[in-house]
C-alpha positions as CSV (number, residue, x, y, z in Angstrom):
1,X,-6.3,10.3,-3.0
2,X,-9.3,12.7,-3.4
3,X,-8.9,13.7,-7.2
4,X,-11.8,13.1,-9.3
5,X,-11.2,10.8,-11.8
6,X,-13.2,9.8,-15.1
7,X,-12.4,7.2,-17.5
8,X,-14.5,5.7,-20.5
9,X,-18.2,6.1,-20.8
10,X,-20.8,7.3,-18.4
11,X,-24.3,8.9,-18.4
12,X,-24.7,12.7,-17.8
13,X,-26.2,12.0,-14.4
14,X,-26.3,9.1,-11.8
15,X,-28.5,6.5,-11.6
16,X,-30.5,7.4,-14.8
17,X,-31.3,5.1,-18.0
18,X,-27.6,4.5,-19.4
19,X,-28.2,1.7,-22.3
20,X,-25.6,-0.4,-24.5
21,X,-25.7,-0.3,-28.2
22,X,-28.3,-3.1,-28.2
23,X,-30.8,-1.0,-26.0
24,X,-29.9,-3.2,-22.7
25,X,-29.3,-1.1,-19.8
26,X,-25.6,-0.9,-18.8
27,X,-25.6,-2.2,-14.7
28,X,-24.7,0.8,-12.1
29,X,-22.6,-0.3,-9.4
30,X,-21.4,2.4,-6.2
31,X,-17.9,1.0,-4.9
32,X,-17.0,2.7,-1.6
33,X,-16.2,2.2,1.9
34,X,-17.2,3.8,5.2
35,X,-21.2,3.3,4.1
36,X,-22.0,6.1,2.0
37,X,-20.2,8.5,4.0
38,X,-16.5,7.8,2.4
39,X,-15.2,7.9,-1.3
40,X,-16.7,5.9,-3.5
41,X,-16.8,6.0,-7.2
42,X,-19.9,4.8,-9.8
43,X,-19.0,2.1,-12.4
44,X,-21.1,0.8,-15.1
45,X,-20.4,-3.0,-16.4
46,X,-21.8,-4.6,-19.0
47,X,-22.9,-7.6,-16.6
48,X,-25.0,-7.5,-13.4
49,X,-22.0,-7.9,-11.1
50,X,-23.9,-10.4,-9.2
51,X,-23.6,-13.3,-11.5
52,X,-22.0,-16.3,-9.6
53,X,-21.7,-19.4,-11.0
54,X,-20.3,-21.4,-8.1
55,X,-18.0,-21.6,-4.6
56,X,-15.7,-23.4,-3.4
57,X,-15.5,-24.3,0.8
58,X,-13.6,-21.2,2.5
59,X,-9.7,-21.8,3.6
60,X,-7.9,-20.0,6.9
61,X,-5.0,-18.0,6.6
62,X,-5.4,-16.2,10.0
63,X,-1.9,-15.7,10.9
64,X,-0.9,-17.5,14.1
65,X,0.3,-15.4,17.0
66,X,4.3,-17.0,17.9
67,X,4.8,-14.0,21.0
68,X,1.9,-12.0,21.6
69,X,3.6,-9.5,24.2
70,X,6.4,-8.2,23.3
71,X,9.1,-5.8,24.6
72,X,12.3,-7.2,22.8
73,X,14.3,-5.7,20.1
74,X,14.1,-7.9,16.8
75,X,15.4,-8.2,13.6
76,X,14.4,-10.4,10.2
77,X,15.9,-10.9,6.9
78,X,13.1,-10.5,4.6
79,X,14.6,-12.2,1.7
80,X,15.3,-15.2,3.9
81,X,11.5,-15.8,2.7
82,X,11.1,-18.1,-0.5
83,X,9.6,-17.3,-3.7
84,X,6.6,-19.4,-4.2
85,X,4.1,-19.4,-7.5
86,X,0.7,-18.3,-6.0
87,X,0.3,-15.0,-4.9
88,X,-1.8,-15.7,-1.7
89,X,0.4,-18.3,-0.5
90,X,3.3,-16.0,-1.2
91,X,2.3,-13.2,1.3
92,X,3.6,-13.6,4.7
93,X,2.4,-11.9,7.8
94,X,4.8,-10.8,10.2
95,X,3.2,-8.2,12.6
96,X,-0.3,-8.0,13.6
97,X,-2.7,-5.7,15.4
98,X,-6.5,-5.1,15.3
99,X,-5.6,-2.0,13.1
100,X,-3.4,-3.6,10.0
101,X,-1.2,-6.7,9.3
102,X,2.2,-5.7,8.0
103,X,3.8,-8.9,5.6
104,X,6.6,-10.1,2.7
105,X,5.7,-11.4,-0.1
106,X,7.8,-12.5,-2.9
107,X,5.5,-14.3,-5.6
108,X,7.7,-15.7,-8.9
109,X,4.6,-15.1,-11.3
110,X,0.9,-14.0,-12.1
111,X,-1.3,-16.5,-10.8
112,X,-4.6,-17.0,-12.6
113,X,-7.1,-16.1,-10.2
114,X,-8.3,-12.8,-9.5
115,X,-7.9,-11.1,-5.8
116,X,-10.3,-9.0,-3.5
117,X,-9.2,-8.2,0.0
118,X,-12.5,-7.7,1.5
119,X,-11.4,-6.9,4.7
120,X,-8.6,-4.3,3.9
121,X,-6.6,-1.4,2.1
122,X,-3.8,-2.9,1.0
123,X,-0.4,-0.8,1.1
124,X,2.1,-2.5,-1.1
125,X,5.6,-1.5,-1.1
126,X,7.1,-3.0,-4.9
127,X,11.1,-3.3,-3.6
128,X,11.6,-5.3,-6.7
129,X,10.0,-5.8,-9.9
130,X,7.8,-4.4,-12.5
131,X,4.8,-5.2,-14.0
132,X,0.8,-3.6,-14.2
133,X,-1.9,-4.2,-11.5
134,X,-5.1,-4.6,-13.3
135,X,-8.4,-3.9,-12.3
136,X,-12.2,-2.7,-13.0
137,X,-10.7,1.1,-13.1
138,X,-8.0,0.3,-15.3
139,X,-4.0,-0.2,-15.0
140,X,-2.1,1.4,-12.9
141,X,1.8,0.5,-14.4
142,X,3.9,-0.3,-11.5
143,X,8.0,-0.2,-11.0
144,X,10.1,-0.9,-8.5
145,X,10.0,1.8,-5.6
146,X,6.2,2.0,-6.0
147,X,3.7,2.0,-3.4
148,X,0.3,0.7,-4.4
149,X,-2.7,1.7,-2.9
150,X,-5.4,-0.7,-3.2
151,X,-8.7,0.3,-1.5
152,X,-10.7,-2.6,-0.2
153,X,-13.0,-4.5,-2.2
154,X,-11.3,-3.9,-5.9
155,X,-10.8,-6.9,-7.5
156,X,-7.4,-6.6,-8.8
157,X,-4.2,-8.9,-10.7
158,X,-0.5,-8.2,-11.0
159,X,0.6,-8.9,-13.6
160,X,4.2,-9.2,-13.3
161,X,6.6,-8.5,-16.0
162,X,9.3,-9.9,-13.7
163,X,10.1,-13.4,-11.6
164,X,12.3,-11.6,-9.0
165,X,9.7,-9.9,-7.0
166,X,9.8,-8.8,-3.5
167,X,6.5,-7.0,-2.2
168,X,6.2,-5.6,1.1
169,X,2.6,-4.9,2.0
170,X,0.0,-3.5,4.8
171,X,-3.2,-4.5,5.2
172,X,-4.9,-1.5,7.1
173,X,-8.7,-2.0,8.3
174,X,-8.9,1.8,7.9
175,X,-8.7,3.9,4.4
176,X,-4.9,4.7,4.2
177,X,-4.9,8.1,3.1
178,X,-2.6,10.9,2.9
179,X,-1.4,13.1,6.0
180,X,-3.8,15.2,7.3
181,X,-1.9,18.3,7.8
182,X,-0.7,18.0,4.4
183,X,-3.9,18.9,2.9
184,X,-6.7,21.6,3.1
185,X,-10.5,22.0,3.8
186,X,-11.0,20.5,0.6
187,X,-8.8,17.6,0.1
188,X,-5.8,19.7,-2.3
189,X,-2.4,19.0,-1.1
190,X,-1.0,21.9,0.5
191,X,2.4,23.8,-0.8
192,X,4.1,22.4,2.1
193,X,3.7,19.0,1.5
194,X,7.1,17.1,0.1
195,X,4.6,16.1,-2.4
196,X,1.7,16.4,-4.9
197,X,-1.1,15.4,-7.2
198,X,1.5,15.4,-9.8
199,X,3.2,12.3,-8.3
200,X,-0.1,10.4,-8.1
201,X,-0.1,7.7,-10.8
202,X,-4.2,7.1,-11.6
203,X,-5.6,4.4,-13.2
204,X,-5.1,5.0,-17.5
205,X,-6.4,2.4,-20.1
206,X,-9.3,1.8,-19.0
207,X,-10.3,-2.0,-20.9
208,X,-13.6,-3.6,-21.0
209,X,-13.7,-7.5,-21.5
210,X,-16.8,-8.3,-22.7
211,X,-16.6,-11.9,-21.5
212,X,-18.5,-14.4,-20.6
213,X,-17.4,-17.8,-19.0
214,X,-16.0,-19.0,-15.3
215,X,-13.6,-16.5,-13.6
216,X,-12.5,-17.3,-10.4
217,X,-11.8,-14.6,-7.9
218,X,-10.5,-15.3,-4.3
219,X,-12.2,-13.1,-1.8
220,X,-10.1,-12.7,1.8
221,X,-12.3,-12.0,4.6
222,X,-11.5,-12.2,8.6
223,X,-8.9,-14.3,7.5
224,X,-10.3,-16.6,5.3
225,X,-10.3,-17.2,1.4
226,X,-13.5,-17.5,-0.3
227,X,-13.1,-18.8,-3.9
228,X,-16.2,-17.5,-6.2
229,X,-16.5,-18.4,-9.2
230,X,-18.6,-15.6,-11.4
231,X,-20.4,-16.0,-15.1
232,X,-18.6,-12.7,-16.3
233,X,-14.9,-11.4,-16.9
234,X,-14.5,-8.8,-13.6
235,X,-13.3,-6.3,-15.8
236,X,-16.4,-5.6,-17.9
237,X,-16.6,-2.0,-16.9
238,X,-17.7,0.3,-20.0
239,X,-16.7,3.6,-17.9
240,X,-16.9,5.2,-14.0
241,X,-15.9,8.3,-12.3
242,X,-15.5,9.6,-8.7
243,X,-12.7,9.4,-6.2
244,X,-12.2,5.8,-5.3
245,X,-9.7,3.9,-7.1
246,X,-6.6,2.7,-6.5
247,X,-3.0,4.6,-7.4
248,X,0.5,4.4,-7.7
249,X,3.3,6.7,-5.7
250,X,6.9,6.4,-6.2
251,X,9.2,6.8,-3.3
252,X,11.7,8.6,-5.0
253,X,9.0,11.1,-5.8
254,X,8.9,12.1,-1.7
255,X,10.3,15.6,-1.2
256,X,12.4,15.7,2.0
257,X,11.7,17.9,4.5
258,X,15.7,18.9,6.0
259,X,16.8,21.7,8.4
260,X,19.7,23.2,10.3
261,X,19.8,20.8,12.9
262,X,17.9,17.4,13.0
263,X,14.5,17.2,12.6
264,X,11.8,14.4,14.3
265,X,10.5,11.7,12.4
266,X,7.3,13.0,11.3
267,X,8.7,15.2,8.6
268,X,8.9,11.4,6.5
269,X,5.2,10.8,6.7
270,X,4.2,9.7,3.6
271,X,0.9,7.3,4.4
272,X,-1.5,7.0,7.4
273,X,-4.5,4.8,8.7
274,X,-6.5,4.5,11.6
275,X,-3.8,4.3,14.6
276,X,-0.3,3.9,12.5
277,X,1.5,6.2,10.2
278,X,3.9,5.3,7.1
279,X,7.3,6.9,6.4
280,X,9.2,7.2,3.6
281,X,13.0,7.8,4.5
282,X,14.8,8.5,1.0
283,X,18.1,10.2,-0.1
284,X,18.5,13.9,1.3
285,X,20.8,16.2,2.5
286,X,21.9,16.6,6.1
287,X,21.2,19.4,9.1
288,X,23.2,22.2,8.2
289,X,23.9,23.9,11.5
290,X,28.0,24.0,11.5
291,X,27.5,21.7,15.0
292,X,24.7,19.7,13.9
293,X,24.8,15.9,14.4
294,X,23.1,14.5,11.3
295,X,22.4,10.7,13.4
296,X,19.1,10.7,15.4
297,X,19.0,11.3,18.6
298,X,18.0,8.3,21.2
299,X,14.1,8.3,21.7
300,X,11.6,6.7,24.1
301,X,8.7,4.6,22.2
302,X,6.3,5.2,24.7
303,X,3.2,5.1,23.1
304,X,3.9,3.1,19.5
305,X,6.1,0.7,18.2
306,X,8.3,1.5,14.8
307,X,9.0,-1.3,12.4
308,X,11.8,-0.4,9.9
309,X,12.0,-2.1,6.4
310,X,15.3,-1.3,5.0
311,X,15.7,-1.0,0.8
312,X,18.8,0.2,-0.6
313,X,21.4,2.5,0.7
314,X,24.3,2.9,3.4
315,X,21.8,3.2,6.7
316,X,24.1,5.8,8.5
317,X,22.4,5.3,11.6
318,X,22.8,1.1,12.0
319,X,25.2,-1.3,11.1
320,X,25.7,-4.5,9.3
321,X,21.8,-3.2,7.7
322,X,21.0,-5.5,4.6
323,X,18.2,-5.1,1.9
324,X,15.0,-6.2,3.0
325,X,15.8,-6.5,6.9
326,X,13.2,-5.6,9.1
327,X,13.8,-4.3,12.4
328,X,11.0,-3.7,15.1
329,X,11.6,-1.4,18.3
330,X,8.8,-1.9,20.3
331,X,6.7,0.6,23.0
332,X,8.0,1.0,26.4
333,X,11.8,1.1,25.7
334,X,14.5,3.6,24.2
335,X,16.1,3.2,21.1
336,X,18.3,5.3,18.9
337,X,21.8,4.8,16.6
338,X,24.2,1.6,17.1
339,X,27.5,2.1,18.6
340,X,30.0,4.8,16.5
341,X,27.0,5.8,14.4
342,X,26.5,9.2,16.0
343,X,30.0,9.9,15.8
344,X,30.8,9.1,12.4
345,X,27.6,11.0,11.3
346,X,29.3,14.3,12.3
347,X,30.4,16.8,9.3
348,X,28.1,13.8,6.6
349,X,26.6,16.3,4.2
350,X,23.5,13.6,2.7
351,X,22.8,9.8,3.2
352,X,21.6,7.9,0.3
353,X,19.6,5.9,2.3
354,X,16.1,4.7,1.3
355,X,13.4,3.0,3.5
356,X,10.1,2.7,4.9
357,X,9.0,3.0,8.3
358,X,5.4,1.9,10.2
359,X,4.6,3.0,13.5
360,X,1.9,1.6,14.8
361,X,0.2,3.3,18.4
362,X,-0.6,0.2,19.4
363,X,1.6,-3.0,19.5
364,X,1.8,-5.4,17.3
């Protein structure tokens, strides 16, 4: 999000002298993406943030492609997918294109390394569990229903107050930002958009571990874990500011968008990235035209594929839905509600349905 954000200590400038109590300098670091062309925020640690100690040999976890053209209708049972105790082991990639990685990942406890996704925003959906995701910026407390955004390159911990967790997550090789048409020439959400800066939970409590020692952090990139090993606690940030950091949104904080008779897809954007959008489909009233039928109408995917992660909720328009299912509709063929479910949608005031939806313009 592109709210300027401060926390802690910083000098009255950039890059001028900025020295600890000791008269050491304090060690300026620019964390961005997109060059220096994007958002990016200065942070000031105590350590260089340079100090490695060790590495360990690289390890592949480039997901293997089981049907890499695809035009069938098909349906998974994410909680069919174990709990295991390491977080990296625990995430498990189901759809893949050269744009993001879409996954499940249901990990039973914190582990004890730290994690940087090199490579990617991360998008995670919390559809069970609580906890705090730590990082350099400070905590952002997270519940169940949260999204996460993580932009790439923070080194960052849950830390789960929870052991039943079930995490649904993107990994976008594009900054996943907010809709477009939902904000001005300057980056303020408009008054249209079902929602605001209000919702956005920032990073607070800002902690600086003043630490030294071995502190492993594993570092994914194209597809590979790199464990390093640095001389200094990540966290030993003393203050920053600027517009890159990573957030917290609650679904149930989305707005819906509703009119007299039934409106197209788009009005659930909540997310978007290069090539795919993310929607947020949460409890809202129906079209109120006295003839309206509140079921979506049949639709071609011509040009992107939707992927449907069910939560909670009757799902008026499917049956025999369960929590956590995925379903993906692919390009090229029509789609729409199962058999009865446009009929018994007729004279439904409001579903209490809640789930997410990627569509990605090119398949996965």
């Amino acid at each position: 999000m592109p709210i300027y954000q401060q926390l802690g200590k910083i000098p009255s400038k950039r890059h001028i002298v900025f020295r600890n109590p000791e008269g050491g300098l304090y060690n300026e670091e620019l964390v961005g993406t997109q060059g220096f062309s994007s958002l990016s925020s200065l942070v000031y640690h105590i350590y260089p943030p340079t100090m490695v100690i060790k590495t360990k040999k690289p390890y592949n976890i480039q997901p293997k492609i089981a049907i890499e053209n695809n035009l069938k209708q098909l349906s998974f049972n994410g909680f069919d997918i174990p709990s295991e105790e390491d977080y990296i082991q625990s995430r498990k990639v189901l759809f893949v294109n050269n744009d993001l990685h879409i996954g499940l990942a249901s990990p039973a406890q914190t582990s004890d390394y730290f994690f940087k996704n090199a490579d990617a925003d991360e998008l995670i959906f919390v559809h069970k569990g609580e906890g705090v995701l730590t990082t350099m910026f400070g905590d952002v407390e997270f519940e169940s229903h949260d999204y996460l955004i993580i932009p790439r390159g923070t080194v960052y911990k849950l830390e789960f107050e929870t052991v039943d967790n079930r995490l649904l997550f993107i990994e976008s090789f594009s900054p996943v930002v907010t809709p477009k048409r939902y904000r001005n020439e300057f980056g303020q959400l408009l008054e249209h958009s079902p929602f605001c800066e209000r919702d956005i939970k920032r990073p607070q409590n800002l902690k600086t571990f003043d630490e030294e020692g071995e502190f492993e952090i594993m570092i994914k990139k194209k597809g590979q874990i790199f464990p390093y090993t640095y001389a200094n606690h990540p966290f030993d940030v003393i203050g920053w500011d600027g517009y890159h950091y990573p957030y917290a949104f609650n679904i149930h904080n989305f707005e819906p968008l509703t009119g007299r008779i039934h409106m197209p897809p788009p009005i659930h954007q909540n997310f978007e990235g290069n090539n795919f959008v993310v929607c947020s489909f949460v409890p809202r009233m129906y079209d109120y035209h006295p003839q309206a039928i509140p079921a979506p109408y049949h639709h071609s995917n011509i040009d992107s594929d939707e992927i449907l992660y069910y939560v909670e909720g009757n799902f008026m328009s499917r049956n025999n839905i369960k929590p956590g299912q995925f379903t993906l509709h692919p390009a090229g063929i029509p789609h729409g509600p199962h058999p009865g479910a446009i009929e018994r949608s007729i004279g439904q005031k409001e579903t209490q349905e809640l789930a997410v939806m990627i569509d990605p313009f090119k398949p996965v």
